[in-house]
C-alpha positions in Angstrom: 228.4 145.1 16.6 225.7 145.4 19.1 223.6 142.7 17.5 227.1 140.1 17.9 228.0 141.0 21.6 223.8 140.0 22.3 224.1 137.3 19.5 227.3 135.5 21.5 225.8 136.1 25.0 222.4 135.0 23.8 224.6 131.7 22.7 226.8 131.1 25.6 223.7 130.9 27.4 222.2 128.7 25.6 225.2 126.8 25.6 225.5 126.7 29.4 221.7 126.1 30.3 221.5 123.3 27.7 224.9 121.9 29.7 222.8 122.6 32.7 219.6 120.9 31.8 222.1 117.3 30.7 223.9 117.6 33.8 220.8 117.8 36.2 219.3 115.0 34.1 222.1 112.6 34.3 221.9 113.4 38.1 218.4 112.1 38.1 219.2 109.2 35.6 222.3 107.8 37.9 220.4 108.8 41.4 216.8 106.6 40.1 219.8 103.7 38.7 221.1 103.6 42.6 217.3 103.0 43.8 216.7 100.5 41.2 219.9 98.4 41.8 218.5 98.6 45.4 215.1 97.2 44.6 216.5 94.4 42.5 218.5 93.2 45.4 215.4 93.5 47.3 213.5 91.4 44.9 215.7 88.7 45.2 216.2 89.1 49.3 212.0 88.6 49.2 212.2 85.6 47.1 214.7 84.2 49.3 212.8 85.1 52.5 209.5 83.6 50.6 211.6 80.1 50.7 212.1 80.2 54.0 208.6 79.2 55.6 209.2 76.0 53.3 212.3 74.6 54.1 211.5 75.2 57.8 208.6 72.8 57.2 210.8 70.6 55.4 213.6 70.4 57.8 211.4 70.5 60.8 210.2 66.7 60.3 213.8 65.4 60.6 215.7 67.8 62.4 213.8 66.9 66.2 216.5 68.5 68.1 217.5 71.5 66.2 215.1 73.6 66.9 217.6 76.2 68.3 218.6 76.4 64.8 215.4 76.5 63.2 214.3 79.5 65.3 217.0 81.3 64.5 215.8 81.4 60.6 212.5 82.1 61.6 213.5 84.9 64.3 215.8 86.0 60.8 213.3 85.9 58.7 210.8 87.8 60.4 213.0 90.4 61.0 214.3 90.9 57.5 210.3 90.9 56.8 209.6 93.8 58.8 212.7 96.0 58.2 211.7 99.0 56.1 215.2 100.7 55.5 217.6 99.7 53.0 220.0 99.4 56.2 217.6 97.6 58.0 217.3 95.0 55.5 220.9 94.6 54.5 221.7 93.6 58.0 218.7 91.5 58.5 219.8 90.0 55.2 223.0 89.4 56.6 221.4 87.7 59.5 219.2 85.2 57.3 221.8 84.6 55.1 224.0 83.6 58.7 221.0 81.5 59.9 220.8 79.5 57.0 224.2 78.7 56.8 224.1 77.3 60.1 220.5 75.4 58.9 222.4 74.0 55.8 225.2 73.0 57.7 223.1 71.0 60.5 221.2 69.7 58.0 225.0 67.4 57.0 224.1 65.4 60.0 220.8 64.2 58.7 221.2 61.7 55.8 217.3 61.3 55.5 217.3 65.0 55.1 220.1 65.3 52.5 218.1 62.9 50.5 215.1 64.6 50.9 213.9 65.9 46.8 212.1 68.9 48.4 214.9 69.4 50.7 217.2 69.4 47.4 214.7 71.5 45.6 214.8 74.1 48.0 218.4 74.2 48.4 218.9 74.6 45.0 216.2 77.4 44.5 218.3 79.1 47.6 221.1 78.9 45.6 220.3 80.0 43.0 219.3 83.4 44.6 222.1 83.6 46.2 223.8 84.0 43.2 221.3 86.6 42.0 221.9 88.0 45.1 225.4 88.5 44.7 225.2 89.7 41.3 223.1 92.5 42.0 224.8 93.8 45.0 227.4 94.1 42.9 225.1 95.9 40.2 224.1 97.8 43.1 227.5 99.4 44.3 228.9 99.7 40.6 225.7 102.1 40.3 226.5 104.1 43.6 230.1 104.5 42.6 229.3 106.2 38.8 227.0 108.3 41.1 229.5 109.3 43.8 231.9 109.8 40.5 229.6 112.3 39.3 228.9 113.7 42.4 232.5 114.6 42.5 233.4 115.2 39.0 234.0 118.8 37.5 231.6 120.2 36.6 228.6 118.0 38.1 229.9 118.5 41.0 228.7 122.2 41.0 225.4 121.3 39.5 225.0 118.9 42.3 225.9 121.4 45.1 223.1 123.6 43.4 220.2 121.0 43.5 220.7 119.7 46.6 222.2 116.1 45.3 224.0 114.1 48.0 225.4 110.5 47.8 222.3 108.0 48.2 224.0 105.1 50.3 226.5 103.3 51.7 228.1 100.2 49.3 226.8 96.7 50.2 229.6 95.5 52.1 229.8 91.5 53.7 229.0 91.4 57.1 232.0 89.6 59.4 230.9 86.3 59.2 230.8 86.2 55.6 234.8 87.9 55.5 235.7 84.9 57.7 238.1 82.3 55.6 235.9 79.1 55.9 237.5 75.7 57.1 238.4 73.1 54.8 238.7 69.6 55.8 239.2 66.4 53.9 238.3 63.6 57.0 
């Protein structure tokens, strides 16, 4: 009888550390997938700010009196390039992302421009990464919610608690100016 009693409580111990060990790794596994959906979107917020020094150049030679405009991508872009925290460069993002709307939007009043095929090259590119963009800030926040989930799931929760784990981020939310319902017009 002896040899059961230590046989079970040798078992449910085995039992509980292996349920231990999975949980604590799953931790890890969804904590590292939360920093790599945050590096993707900063590989594609890099590529975008890597365009930037081009269609400046671009849009310089026709755009003579916009230069207002033009500093404002360049004062964006320098200061998504030096934020270091993901905060830091989420609103610095947002800030490039505003300052090119307003380039793309001047740029309408310059036909030359418009017609430009760097000009369209560009644009394109920059579109393109938007919609990289897009897709992995969504990637991004899908992974912080299964790791908030587990954060606050039975039993994880407790194995959390015990190893210190504590919710990463914040989601990527649009700034104002992206929430803003744009205007349409047909004249």
């Amino acid at each position: 009888m002896f040899w059961i009693i230590i046989g079970a409580v040798g078992f449910v111990l085995l039992v509980f550390l292996a349920i231990l060990f999975l949980t604590y790794n799953s931790l890890v596994a969804r904590k590292n997938q939360v920093e790599n959906a945050w590096y993707q979107i900063d590989v594609q917020l890099k590529k975008r700010a890597d365009l930037v020094p081009n269609l400046v150049e671009i849009v310089k030679g026709y755009m003579k009196y916009e230069q207002k405009v033009l500093e404002n991508v360049t004062k964006a872009r320098t200061a998504f390039m030096s934020a270091t925290k993901p905060e830091e460069r989420a609103r610095a993002s947002n800030m490039l992302t505003d300052a090119l709307k307003s380039l793309f939007a001047v740029a309408e009043n310059y036909p030359e421009l418009k017609a430009s095929q760097n000009f369209l090259q560009l644009q394109e590119e920059l579109s393109g990464i938007e919609n990289k963009i897009a897709y992995a800030r969504q990637f991004y926040n899908d992974a912080i919610m299964q790791y908030n989930i587990a954060l606050q799931s039975f039993p994880t929760n407790i194995v959390a608690k015990l190893f210190g784990f504590k919710p990463e981020r914040d989601y990527f939310e649009a700034s104002e100016e992206e929430k803003k319902v744009p205007k349409v017009s047909f004249e």
